[in-house]
C-alpha positions as CSV (number, residue, x, y, z in Angstrom):
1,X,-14.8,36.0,-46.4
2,X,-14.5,39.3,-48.8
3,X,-13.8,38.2,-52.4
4,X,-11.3,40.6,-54.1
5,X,-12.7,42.8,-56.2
6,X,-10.3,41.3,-59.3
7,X,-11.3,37.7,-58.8
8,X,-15.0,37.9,-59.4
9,X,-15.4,38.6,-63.0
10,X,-13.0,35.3,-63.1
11,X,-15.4,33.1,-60.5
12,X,-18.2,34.1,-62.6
13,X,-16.3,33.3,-66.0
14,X,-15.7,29.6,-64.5
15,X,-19.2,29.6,-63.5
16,X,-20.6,30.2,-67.4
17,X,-18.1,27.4,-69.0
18,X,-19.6,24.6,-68.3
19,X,-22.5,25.5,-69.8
20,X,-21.3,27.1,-72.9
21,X,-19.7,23.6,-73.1
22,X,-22.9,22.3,-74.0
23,X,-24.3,24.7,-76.2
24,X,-24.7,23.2,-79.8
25,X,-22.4,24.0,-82.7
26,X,-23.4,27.0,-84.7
27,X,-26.0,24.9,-87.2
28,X,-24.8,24.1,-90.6
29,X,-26.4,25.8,-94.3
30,X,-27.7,22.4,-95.6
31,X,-28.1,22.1,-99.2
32,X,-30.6,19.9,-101.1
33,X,-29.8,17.8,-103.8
34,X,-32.6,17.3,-106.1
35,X,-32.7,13.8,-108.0
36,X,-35.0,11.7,-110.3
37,X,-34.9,8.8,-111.5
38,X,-32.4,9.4,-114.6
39,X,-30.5,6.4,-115.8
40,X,-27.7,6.0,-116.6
41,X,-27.3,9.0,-113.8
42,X,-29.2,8.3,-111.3
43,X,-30.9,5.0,-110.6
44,X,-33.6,4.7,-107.6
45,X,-34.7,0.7,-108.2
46,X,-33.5,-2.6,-109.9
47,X,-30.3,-4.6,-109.5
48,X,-28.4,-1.6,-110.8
49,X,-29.8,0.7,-107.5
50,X,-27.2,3.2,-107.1
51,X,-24.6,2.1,-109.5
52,X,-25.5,5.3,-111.8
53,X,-22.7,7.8,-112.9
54,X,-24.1,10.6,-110.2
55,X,-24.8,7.9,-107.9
56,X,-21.1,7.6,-107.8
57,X,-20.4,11.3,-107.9
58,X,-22.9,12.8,-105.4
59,X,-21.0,11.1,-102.7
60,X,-17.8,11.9,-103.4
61,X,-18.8,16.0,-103.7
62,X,-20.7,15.5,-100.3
63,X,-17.6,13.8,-98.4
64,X,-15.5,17.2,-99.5
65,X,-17.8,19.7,-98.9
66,X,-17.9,18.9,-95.2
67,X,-19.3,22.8,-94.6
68,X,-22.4,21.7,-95.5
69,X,-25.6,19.3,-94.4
70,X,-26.2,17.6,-97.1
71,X,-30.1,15.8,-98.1
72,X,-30.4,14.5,-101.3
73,X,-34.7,14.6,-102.6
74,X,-35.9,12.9,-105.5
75,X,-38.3,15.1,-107.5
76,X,-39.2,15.2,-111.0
77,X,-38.1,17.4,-113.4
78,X,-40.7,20.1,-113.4
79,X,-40.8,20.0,-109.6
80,X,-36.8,20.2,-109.7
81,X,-37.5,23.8,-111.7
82,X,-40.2,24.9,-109.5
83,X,-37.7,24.3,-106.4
84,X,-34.6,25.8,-108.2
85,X,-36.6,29.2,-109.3
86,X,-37.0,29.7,-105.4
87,X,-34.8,31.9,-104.5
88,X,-34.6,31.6,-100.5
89,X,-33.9,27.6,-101.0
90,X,-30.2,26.5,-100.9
91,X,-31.4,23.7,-103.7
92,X,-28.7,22.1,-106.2
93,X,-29.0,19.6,-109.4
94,X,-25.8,17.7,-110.5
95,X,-27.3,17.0,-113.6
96,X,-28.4,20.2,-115.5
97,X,-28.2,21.1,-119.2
98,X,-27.6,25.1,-119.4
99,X,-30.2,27.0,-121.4
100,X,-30.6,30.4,-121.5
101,X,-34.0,30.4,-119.3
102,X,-32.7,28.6,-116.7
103,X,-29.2,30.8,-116.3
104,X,-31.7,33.4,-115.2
105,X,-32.3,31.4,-112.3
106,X,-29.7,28.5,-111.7
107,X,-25.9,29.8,-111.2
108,X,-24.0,26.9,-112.9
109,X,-21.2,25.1,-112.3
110,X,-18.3,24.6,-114.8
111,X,-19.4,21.2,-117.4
112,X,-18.8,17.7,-115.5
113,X,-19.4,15.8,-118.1
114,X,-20.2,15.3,-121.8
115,X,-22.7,13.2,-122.6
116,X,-24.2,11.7,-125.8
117,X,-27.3,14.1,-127.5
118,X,-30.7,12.9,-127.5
119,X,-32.6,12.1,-130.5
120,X,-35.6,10.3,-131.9
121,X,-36.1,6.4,-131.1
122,X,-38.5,4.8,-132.5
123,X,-39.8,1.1,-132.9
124,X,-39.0,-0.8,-136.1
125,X,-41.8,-1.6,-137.2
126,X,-42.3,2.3,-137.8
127,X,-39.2,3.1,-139.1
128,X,-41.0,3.2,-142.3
129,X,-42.5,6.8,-141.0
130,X,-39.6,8.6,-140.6
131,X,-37.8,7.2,-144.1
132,X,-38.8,9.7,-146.3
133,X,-37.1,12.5,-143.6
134,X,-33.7,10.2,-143.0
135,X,-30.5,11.5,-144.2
136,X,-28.2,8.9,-143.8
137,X,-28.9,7.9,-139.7
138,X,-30.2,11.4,-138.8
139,X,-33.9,12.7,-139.2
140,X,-35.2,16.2,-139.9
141,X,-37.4,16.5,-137.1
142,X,-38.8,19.9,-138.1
143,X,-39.8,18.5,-141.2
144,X,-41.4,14.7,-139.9
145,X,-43.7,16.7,-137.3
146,X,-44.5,19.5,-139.5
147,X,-45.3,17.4,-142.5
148,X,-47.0,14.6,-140.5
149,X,-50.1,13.7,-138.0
150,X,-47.3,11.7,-136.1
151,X,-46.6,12.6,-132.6
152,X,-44.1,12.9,-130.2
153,X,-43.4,12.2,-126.4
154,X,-41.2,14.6,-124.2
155,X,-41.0,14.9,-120.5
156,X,-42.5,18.2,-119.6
157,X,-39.9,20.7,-118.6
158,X,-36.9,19.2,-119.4
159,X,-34.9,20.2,-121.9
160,X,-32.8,17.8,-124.7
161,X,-29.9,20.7,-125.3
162,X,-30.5,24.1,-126.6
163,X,-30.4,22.7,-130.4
164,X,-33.1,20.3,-130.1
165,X,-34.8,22.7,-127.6
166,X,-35.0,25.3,-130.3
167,X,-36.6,22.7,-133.4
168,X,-39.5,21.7,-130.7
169,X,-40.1,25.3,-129.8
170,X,-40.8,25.9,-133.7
171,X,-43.0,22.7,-134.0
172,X,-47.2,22.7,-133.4
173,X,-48.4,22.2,-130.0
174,X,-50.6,19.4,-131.1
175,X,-47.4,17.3,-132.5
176,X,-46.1,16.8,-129.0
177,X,-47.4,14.6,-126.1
178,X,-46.1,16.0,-122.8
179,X,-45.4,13.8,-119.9
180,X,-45.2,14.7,-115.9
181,X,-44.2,12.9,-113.0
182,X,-41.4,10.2,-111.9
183,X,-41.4,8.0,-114.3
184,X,-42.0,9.9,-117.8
185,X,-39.8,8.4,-119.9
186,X,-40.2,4.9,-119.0
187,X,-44.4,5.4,-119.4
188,X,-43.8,6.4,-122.7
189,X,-41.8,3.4,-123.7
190,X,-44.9,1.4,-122.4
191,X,-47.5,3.5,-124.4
192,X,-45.0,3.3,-127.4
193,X,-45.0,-0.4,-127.2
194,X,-48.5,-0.7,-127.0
195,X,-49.3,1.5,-130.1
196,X,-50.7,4.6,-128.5
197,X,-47.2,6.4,-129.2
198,X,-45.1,6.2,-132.1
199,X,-41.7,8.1,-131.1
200,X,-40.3,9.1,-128.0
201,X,-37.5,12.1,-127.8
202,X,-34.9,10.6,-125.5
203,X,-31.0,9.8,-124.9
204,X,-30.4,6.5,-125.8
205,X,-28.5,5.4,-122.7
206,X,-30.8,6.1,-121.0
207,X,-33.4,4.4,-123.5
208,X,-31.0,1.4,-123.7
209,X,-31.4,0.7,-119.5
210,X,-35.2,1.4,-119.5
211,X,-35.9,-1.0,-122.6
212,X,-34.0,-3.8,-120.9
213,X,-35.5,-3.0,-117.8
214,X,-39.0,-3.5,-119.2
215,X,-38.4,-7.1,-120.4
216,X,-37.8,-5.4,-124.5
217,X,-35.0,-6.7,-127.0
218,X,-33.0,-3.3,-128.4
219,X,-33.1,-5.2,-131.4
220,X,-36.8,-4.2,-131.6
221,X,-36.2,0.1,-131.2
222,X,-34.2,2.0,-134.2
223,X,-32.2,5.4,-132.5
224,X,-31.9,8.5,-134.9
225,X,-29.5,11.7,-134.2
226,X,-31.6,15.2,-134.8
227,X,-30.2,16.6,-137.9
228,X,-27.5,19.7,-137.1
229,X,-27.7,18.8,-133.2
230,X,-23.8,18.6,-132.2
231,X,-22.7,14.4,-130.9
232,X,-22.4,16.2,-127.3
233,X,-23.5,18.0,-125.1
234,X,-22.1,18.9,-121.8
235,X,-23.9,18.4,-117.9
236,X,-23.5,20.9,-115.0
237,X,-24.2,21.2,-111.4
238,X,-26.5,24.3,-110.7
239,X,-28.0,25.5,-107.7
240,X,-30.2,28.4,-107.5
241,X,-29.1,31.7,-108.0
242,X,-28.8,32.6,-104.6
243,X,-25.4,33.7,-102.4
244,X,-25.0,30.2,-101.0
245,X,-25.8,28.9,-104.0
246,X,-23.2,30.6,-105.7
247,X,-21.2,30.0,-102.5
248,X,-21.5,26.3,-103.0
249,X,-20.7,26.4,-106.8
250,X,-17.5,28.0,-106.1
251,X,-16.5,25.1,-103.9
252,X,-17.7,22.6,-106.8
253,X,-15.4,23.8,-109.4
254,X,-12.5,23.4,-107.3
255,X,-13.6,19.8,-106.8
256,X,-14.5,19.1,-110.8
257,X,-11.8,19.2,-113.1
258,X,-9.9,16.1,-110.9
259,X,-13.7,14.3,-111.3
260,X,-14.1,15.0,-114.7
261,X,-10.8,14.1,-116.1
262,X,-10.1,10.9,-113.6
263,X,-13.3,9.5,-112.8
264,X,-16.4,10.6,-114.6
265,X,-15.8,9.5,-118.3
266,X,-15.3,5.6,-117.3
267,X,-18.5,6.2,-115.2
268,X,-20.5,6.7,-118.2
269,X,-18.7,5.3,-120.6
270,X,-20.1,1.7,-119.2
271,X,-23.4,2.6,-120.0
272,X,-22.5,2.9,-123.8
273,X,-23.6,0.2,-126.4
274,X,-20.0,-1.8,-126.3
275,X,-18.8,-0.8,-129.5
276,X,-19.3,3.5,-128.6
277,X,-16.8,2.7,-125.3
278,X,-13.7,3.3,-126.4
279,X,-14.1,6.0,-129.0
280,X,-16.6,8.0,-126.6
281,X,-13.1,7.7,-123.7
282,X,-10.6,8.8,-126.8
283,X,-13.1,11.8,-127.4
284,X,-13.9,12.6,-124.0
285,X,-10.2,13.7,-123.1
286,X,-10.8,16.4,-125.7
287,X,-13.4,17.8,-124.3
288,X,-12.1,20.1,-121.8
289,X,-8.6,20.8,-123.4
290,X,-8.3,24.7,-123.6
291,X,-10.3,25.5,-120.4
């Protein structure tokens, strides 16, 4: 029997559906969410695993932005800079500080959080070094490491806000002890304990968890604010500097001002020493008024 010349495109049509059935869904852009280990933020090990303020956040952004694959990596910081400069990766960090340098490569979010400033922590039994540069709480940093053989540990490539940025940029190279890898900031508790380090630059949440965490009584560590460096400073999400990177921060600042007014504040606030709680929550709704 003839088919009609009308019905075979159709027959043929019929023919190709069930295979197009089975095809695979066009493949998702899958974005890369670069973590260390960065308490209170994020926290990889210990009875607290997971209960860190973007521990709590990173799912909640990945649940509503259901466009993407999602993988989270955990990398250190300098590796999280060499992966963000990359232009052809789709890479993002939830918990960036903007400087100038990196806005030439990292398209940033609106702030998510504001967060208490690093300083100088030191043990007590050498708070006797830094008296003679203590005004009040807060120590002249330029002046301690310019007018002393003292050192001072950072994690390499990280930055503690453009103020206290700027002072370590003006100090001598030999005054600072740069540290690499995982776990920088917890080593250098450890080489501070035994001696080999007198002061550490870090943000004393942060401090606070690892001390404890190392079996040390706070009682034993003195925390200083830098001198002219402002009580907070303010986190971002940034992804490179790329159109889906920029694509994906567009999605993110629809999702943070509910986050950051609602749910991120009590997050960190329970990492505070008890008696900053409340007035860090009374501040924190400030923060964002005007924007």
């Amino acid at each position: 029997m003839r088919v009609a010349r009308w019905l075979r495109p159709l027959l043929l049509l019929c023919g190709l559906l069930p295979a197009l059935a089975i095809l695979p869904a066009a493949a998702k852009e899958r974005i890369w969410w670069l973590v260390r280990d960065l308490p209170p933020f994020t926290i990889f090990e210990g009875p607290e695993k997971g209960q860190g303020v973007v521990d709590r956040l990173l799912p909640q952004l990945i649940a509503q932005m259901p466009e993407y694959d999602h993988s989270i990596v955990r990398v250190n910081r300098a590796r999280g800079i060499q992966m963000l400069q990359d232009a052809s990766s789709f890479t993002c960090d939830p918990t960036l500080l903007w400087t100038q340098e990196r806005a030439g490569y990292v398209h940033f979010s609106m702030p998510l959080l504001g967060v208490m400033s690093g300083g100088l922590v030191v043990r007590k039994e050498d708070e006797a070094l830094l008296a003679p540069f203590l005004t009040g709480h807060e120590v002249d940093l330029h002046g301690l490491l310019n007018q002393t053989s003292l050192k001072l540990g950072i994690v390499a490539e990280r930055s503690y806000g453009t103020q206290i940025d700027e002072v370590l940029r003006q100090l001598p190279d030999a005054s600072l002890s740069r540290h690499y890898g995982n776990d920088a900031t917890a080593n250098q508790l450890q080489m501070q304990r035994l001696g080999r380090l007198h002061m550490v630059m870090g943000y004393w949440p942060e401090v606070r968890y690892l001390i404890q965490q190392q079996g040390g009584l706070l009682a034993d560590y003195h925390f200083h604010p830098v001198q002219g460096v402002n009580p907070y400073q303010f986190l971002h999400v940034g992804c490179s500097n790329s159109p889906l990177g920029r694509e994906a921060i567009a999605h993110i600042d629809q999702l943070l001002p509910t986050l950051r007014r609602d749910t991120l504040p009590g997050l960190y606030a329970r990492w505070l020493d008890p008696q900053l709680q409340e007035d860090y929550l009374e501040q924190s709704k400030q923060f964002f008024k005007g924007e």
